[in-house]
C-alpha positions in Angstrom: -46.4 8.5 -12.4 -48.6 11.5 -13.1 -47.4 14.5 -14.5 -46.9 17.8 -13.2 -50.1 18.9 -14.8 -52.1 16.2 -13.6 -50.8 17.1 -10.0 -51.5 20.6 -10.3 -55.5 20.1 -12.1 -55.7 17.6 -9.3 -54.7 20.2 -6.7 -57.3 22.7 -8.0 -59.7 20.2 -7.9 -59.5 19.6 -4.5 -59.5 23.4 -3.6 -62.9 23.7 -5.3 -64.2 20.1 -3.6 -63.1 22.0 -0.3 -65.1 25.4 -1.3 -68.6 23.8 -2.5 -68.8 21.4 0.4 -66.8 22.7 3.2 -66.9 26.3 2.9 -69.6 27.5 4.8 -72.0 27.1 2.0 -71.2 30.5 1.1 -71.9 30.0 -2.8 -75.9 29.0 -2.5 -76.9 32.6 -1.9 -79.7 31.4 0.8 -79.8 33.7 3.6 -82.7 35.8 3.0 -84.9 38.0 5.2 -87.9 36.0 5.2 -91.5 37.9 5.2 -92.3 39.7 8.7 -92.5 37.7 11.4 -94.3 37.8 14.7 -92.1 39.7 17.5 -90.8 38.0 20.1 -93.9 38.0 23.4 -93.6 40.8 25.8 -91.9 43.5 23.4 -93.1 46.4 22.0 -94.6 45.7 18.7 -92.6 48.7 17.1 -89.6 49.6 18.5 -88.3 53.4 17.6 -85.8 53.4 14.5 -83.2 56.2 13.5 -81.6 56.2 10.1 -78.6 57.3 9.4 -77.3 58.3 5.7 -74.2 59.9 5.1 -73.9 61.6 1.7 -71.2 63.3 -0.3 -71.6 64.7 -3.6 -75.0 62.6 -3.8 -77.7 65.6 -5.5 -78.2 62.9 -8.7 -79.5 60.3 -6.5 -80.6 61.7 -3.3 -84.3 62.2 -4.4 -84.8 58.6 -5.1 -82.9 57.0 -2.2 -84.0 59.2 0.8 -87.7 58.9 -0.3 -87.6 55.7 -0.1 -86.7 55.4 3.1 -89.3 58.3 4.0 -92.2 55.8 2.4 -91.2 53.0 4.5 -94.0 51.3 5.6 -93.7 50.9 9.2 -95.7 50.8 12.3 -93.4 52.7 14.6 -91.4 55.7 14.9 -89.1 56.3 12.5 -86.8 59.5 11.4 -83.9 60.0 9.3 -80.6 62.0 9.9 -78.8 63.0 6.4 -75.0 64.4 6.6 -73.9 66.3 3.5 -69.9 65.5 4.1 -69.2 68.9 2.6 -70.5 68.2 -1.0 -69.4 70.3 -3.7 -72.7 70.0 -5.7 -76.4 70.6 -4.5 -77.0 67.5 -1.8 -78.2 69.4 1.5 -80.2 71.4 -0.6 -81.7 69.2 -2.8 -82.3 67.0 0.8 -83.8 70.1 2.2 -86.1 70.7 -0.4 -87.4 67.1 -0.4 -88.2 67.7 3.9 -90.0 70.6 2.7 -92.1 68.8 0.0 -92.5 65.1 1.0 -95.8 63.6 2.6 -93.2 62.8 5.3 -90.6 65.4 5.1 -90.9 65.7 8.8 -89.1 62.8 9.5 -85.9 64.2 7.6 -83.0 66.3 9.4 -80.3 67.1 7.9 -77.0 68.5 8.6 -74.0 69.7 7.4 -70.6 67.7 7.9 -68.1 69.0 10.4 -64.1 69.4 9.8 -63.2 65.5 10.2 -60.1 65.1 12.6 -56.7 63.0 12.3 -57.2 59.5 12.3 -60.8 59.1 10.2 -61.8 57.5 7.5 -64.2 60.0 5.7 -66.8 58.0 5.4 -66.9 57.1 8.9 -66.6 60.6 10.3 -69.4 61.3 8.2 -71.4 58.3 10.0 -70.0 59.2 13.4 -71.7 62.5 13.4 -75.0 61.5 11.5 -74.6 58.7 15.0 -74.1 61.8 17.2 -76.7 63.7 15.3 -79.3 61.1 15.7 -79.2 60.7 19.6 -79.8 64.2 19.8 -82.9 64.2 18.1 -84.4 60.8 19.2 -82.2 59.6 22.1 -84.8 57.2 23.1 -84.3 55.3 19.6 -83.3 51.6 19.9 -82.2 50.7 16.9 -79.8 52.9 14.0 -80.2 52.1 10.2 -76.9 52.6 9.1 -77.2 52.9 4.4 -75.7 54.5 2.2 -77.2 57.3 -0.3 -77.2 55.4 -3.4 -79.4 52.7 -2.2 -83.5 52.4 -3.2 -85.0 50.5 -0.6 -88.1 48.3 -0.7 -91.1 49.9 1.2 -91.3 46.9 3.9 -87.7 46.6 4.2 -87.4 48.3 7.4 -90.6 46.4 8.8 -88.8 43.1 8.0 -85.0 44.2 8.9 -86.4 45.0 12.7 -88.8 42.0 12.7 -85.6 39.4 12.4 -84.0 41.6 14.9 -86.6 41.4 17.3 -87.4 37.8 16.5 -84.4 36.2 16.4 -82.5 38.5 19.3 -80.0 40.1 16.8 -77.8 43.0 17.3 -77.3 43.7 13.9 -79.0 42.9 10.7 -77.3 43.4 7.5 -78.5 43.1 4.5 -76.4 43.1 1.0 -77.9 44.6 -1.6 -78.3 44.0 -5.4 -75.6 46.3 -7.2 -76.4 48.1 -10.5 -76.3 45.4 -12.8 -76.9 46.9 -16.6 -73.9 47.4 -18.4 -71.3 44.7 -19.8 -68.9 44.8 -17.5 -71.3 45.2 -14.9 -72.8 42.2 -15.7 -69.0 40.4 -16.1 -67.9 42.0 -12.6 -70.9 43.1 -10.6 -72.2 39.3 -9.6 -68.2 37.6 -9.4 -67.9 40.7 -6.8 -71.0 39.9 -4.6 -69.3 35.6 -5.2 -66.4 36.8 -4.3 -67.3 38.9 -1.1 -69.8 36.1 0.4 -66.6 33.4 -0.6 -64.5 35.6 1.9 -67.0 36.2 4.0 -69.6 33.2 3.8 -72.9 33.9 5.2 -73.8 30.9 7.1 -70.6 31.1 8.8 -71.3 34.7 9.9 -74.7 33.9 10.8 -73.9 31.0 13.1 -73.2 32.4 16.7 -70.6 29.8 17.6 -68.3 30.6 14.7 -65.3 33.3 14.8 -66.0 34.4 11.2 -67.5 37.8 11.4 -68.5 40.7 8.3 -71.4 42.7 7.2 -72.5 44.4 4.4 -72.5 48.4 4.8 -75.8 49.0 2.1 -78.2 48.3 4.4 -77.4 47.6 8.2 -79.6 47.8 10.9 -78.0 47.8 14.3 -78.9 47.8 18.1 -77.8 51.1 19.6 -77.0 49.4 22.9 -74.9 47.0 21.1 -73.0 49.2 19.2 -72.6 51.7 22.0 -70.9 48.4 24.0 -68.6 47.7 21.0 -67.5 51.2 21.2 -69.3 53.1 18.7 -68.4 54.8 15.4 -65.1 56.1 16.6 -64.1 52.5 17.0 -63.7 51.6 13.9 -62.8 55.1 12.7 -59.7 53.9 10.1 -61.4 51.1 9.2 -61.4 51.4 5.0 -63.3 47.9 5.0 -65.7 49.6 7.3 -68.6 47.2 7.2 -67.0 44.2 7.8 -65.5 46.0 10.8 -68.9 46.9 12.5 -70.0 43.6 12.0 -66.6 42.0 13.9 -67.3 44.9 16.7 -70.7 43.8 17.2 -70.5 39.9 17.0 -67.5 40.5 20.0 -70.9 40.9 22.0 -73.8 39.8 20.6 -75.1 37.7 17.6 -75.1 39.2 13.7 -76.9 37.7 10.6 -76.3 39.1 7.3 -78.2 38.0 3.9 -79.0 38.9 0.1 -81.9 41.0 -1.0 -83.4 41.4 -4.1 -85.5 44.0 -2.8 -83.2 46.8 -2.0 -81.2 48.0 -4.8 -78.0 50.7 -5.6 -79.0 52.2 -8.7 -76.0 53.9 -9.0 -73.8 52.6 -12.2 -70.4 52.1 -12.4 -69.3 54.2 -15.7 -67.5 51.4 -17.3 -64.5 49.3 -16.0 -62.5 52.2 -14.9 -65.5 52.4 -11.6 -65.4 48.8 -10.7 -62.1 48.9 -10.8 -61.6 52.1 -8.1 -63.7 50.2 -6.0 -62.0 46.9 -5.9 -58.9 48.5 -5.5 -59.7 51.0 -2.7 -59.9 48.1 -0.6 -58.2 45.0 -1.8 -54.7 45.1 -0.6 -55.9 46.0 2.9 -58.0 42.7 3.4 -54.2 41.4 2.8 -52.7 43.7 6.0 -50.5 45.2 3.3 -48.3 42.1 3.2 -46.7 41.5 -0.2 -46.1 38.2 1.2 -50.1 37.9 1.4 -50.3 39.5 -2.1 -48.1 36.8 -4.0 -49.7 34.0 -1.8 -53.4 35.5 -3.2 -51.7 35.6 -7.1 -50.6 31.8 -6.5 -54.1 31.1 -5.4 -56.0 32.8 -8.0 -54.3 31.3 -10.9 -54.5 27.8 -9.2 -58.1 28.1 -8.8 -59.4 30.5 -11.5 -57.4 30.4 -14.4 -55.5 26.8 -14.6 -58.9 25.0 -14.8 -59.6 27.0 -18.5 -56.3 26.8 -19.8 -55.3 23.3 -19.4 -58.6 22.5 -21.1 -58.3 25.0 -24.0 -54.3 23.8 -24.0 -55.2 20.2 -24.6 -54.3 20.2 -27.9 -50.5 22.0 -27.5 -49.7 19.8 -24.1 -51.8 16.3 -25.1 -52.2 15.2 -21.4 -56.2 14.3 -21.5 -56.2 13.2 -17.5 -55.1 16.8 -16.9 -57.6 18.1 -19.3 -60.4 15.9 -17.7 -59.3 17.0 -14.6 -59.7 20.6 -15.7 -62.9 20.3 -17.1 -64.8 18.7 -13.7 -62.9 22.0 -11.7 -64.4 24.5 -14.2 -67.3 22.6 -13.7 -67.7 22.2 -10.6 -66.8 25.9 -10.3 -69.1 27.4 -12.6 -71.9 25.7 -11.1 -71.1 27.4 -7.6 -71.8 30.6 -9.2 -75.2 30.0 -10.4 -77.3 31.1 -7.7 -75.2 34.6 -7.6 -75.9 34.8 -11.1 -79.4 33.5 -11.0 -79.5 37.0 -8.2 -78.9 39.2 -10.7 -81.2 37.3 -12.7 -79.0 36.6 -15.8 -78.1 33.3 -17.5 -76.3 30.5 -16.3 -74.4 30.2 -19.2 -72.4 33.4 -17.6 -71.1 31.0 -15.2 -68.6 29.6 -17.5 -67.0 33.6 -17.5 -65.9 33.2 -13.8 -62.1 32.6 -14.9 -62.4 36.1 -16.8 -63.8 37.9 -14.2 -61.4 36.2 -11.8 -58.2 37.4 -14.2 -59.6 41.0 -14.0 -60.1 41.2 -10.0 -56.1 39.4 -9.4 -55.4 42.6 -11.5 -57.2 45.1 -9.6 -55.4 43.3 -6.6 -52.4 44.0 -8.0 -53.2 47.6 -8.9 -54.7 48.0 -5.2 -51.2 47.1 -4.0 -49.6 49.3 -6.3 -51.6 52.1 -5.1 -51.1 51.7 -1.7 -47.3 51.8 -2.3 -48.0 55.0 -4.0 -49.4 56.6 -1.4 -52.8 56.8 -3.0 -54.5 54.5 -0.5 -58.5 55.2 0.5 -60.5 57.9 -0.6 -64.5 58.2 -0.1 -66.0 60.3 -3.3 -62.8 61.6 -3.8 -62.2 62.8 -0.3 -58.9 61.3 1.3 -59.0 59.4 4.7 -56.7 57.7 7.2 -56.1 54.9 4.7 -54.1 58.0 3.2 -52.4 60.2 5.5 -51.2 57.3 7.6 -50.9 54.2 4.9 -47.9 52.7 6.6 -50.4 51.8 9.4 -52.3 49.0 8.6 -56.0 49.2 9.8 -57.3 46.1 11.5 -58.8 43.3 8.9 -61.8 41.1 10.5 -61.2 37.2 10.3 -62.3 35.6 7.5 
């Protein structure tokens, strides 16, 4: 009869036989915004194009991120509305300088934040009124490009975000893009958290109009104003701490989504060691669990099933002797590590890194954890240090998009 430990190595096995070949495909890292292609007959070739960026505390990186978008290289109209969210350094006016001085400052408007009401997330009420903002200066726009202000995007990125739009019919178009990826931990934790996200949120599946799973990825998201106006706008997702994913649910209800990987636009913002990845796991991580401890265990049970007993029934081989649980072991971490090459062949580092997934898995069941314990803290959501509904109203969980 086989031993416990054969039955549980066997177990995790068969978890990980599920996730490379029934899962959505979600570990191959293959939906990508293809070069631009011809619009669909009868359309204008150009359709008008709004950005929308809201900032807070941003004046390091504003420079760099909002000329990029003012050098995009595209054939139609296209502005960009910037909301300093009250910012306690220089971001409006280092913004304000660059409209002044840029080739194509004239495309740049931006305004200052307004008092954000009961019931907001920050970030969103910062989005909501760049939203506003931008159908007062171009209401004849058709399509909003929802990024955020650390992001460096690729000068045809705009030209190919509305060219799948237009081609393939979508309402949104959302692109993920490549995280700062420099530092040791970065380069632990950055590419497990881009595996991770697409694992919980696998592409294909999002990407296929007749499946429920729905998500996005808040970088870089180019949606149809008509089809977010239908799903409600802004306000409807206004407590939403997992923002993105939220949009994306609100506009799959009504229309078809496709979100992919890039390795042209880039955040160039680092995370300052550990301490920063951590915050920003944590900030969100209980509430894709509705706040349910019950959830929270069931999440511990399954990351140490799938992450951690591979490695240490194979490094324990020696103290427990059972070499079919050891075998066992070694095809899951395996067969686990080799899911994670394309993610890591993203960030363009070396496979061997794969073999690191268990570590990086340990560290993220922690910030789980620590996510939890925040929550029951009271120290729930903030956006560059700015509390939101997340915070003043914790005990109400905010609605989490299927996975």
């Amino acid at each position: 009869m086989p031993s416990p430990l054969v039955g549980l190595a066997s177990l995790s096995l068969g978890v990980w036989v599920y996730l490379t070949f029934l899962h959505g495909r979600f570990w191959r890292a293959d939906q990508r915004l293809d070069e631009v292609e011809p619009l669909r007959p009868g359309r204008p070739p150009s359709p008008k194009v709004m950005a929308v960026v809201p900032a807070r505390n941003e004046a390091d990186v504003i420079e760099r991120s909002i000329g990029s978008l003012l050098g995009q290289e595209y054939a139609g109209e296209f502005e960009v509305v910037l909301v300093d969210d009250h910012s306690e350094d220089d971001t409006g006016e280092v913004a304000r300088r660059l409209a002044a001085s840029h080739p194509r400052g004239d495309r740049l408007t931006v305004i200052d934040g307004e008092p954000m009401p009961p019931g907001w997330v920050g970030k969103m009420w910062a989005v909501h009124t760049g939203v506003a903002a931008a159908a007062r200066v171009s209401p004849d726009a058709e399509y909003l490009l929802l990024t955020d202000a650390d992001v460096e995007h690729d000068p045809g990125n705009l030209s190919r975000l509305v060219s799948k739009a237009e081609s393939s019919g979508l309402d949104l178009v959302s692109l993920m893009v490549r995280l700062h990826c420099k530092s040791g931990w970065e380069r632990l934790l950055i590419p497990a958290f881009v595996y991770f996200f697409q694992k919980l949120y696998p592409f294909p599946r999002i990407n296929d109009p007749n499946s429920r799973t729905t998500g996005a990825a808040g970088g870089c998201m180019l949606v149809r104003r008509e089809a977010l106006k239908r799903a409600g706008g802004i306000e409807s997702v206004r407590s939403e701490i997992i923002d993105d994913c939220a949009i994306g649910t609100a506009i799959k209800a009504g229309g078809p989504v496709w979100v992919g990987v890039t390795e042209s636009e880039y955040s160039f913002r680092p995370y300052q060691g550990l301490h920063d990845i951590w915050a920003m796991v944590a900030r969100s991580a209980y509430t894709q669990l509705h706040y349910s401890p019950v959830l929270l265990a069931g999440t511990a049970v399954g990351l140490v099933l799938i992450y951690l007993l591979p490695p240490l029934v194979l490094i324990g081989w020696p103290l427990h002797g059972d070499a079919a649980a050891a075998l066992l072991a070694a095809a899951t971490w395996a067969l686990m590590a080799w899911t994670f090459l394309p993610t890591l062949q993203l960030y363009r580092l070396s496979p061997l890194r794969a073999w690191a997934l268990p570590v990086a898995g340990a560290l993220y069941l922690c910030m789980t954890v620590d996510s939890a314990r925040l929550h029951w803290l009271g120290s729930g959501a903030y956006w560059k240090g700015r509390a939101g509904a997340g915070n003043s109203d914790a005990s109400a969980p905010t609605r989490v998009p299927p996975r």
